[in-house]
N, C-alpha and C positions, 0 to 999 in steps of 0.2 A: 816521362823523360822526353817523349817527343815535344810535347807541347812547351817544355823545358828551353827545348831546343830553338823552337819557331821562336818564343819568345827572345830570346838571346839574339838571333838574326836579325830579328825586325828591331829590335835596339840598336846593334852591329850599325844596321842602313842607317837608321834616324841620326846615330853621329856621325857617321860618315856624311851624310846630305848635310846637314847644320855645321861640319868644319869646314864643305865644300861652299857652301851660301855663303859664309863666313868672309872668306877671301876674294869674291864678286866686287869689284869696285861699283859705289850707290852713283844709279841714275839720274841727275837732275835732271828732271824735265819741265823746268825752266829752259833747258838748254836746245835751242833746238834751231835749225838755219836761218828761221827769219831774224831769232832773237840776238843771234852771233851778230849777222849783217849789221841790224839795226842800232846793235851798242856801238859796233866799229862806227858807224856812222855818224852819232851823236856824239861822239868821241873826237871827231878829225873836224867834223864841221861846225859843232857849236860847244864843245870842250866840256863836253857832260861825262864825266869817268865814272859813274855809276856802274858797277858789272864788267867793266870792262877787261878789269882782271881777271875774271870767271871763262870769260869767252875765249881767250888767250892760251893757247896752249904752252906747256912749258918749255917746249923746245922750238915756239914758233919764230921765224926770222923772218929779217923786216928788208926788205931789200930796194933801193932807188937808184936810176939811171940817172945820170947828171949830166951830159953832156956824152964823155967815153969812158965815164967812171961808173963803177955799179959799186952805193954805198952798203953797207950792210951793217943791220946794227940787230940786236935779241929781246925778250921782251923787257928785262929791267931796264934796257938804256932808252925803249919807245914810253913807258911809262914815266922816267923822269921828266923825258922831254916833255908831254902831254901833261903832265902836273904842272907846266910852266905856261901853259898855254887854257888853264883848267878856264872853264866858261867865254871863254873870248870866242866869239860867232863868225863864221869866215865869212865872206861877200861873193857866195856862188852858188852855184842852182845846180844841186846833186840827182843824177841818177843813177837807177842801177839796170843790168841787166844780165840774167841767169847766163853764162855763158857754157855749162854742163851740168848735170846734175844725177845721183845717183843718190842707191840706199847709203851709200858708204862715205862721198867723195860731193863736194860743191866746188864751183868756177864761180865766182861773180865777179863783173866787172862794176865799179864803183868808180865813175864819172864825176868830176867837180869841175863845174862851166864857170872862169874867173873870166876876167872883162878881156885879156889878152891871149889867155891860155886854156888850156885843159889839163886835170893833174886825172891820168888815170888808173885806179890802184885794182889790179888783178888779185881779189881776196881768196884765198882758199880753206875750204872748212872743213874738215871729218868729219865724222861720227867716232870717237875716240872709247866707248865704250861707256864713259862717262859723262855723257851730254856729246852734241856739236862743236868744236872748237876750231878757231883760226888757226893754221898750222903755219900759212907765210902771208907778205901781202909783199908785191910788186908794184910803185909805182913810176910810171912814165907818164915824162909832161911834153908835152905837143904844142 
C-alpha cells in the first residue's frame, strides 16, 4: 500500500510539472539584443525586413518628434510603411550606442549621419520571456 502510494505521488508531480512546462512560453534564442538591434537596423537603413516581425513586439509603439508634434504610430502601420520602402538603401552612416543595459531592459541609441541632419532613434528592448523584443522606438531628428 505504501509503495502504492509513492507511486501515485510521483505520478501526481510528473503531471503537475508536464501541465506546468506546458504553459512556459518557447525561447527563441535567435532572439537576443544584438539580434533585435541588428534587424531594426537592416530594416530602416537598407529595407531588409527579414525578422523584423519576430523582433517586434506586439504592443511595441513607434513614436517621432516632428517639430512640436510627437507622431505615434504601432507595429502593423511601421510594417506597412517599411514594405513600401522594402530594399531601398538610405545615404547615411549608422551608429549605435548602448545607452543602459540590464538582464531585463536595453537603451540603444541608433544614430543615422545624413548629409544635413541626424535622425536619432532611441530603441528599447526587453527580455519578454520569449526572446528580446523592441517594445518602443523614439526618434528625434537634429
Amino acid at each position: 500500500m505504501k509503495t502504492l502510494k509513492s507511486i501515485m505521488l510521483g505520478l501526481a508531480l510528473l503531471i503537475i510539472g508536464g501541465t506546468v512546462k506546458a504553459h512556459t512560453p518557447p525561447v527563441n534564442d535567435n532572439l537576443t539584443k544584438t539580434y533585435a538591434v541588428n534587424t531594426y537596423i537592416n530594416a530602416i537603413t537598407r529595407g531588409k525586413m527579414d525578422g523584423l516581425s519576430d523582433v517586434l513586439d506586439k504592443s511595441v509603439k513607434f513614436s517621432m518628434l516632428r517639430g512640436n508634434d510627437v507622431l505615434s504610430f504601432d507595429k502593423k502601420e511601421m510594417l506597412d510603411f517599411m514594405r513600401k520602402d522594402r530594399n531601398v538603401q538610405q545615404s547615411c552612416l549608422t551608429s549605435t550606442h548602448v545607452v543602459e543595459s540590464s538582464n531585463d531592459i536595453a537603451m540603444v541609441r541608433v544614430d543615422m549621419q545624413y548629409d544635413n541632419f541626424v535622425r536619432s532613434n532611441y530603441v528599447t528592448i526587453a527580455n519578454t520571456g520569449a526572446g528580446w523584443k523592441i517594445t518602443s522606438v523614439y526618434s528625434v531628428f537634429k
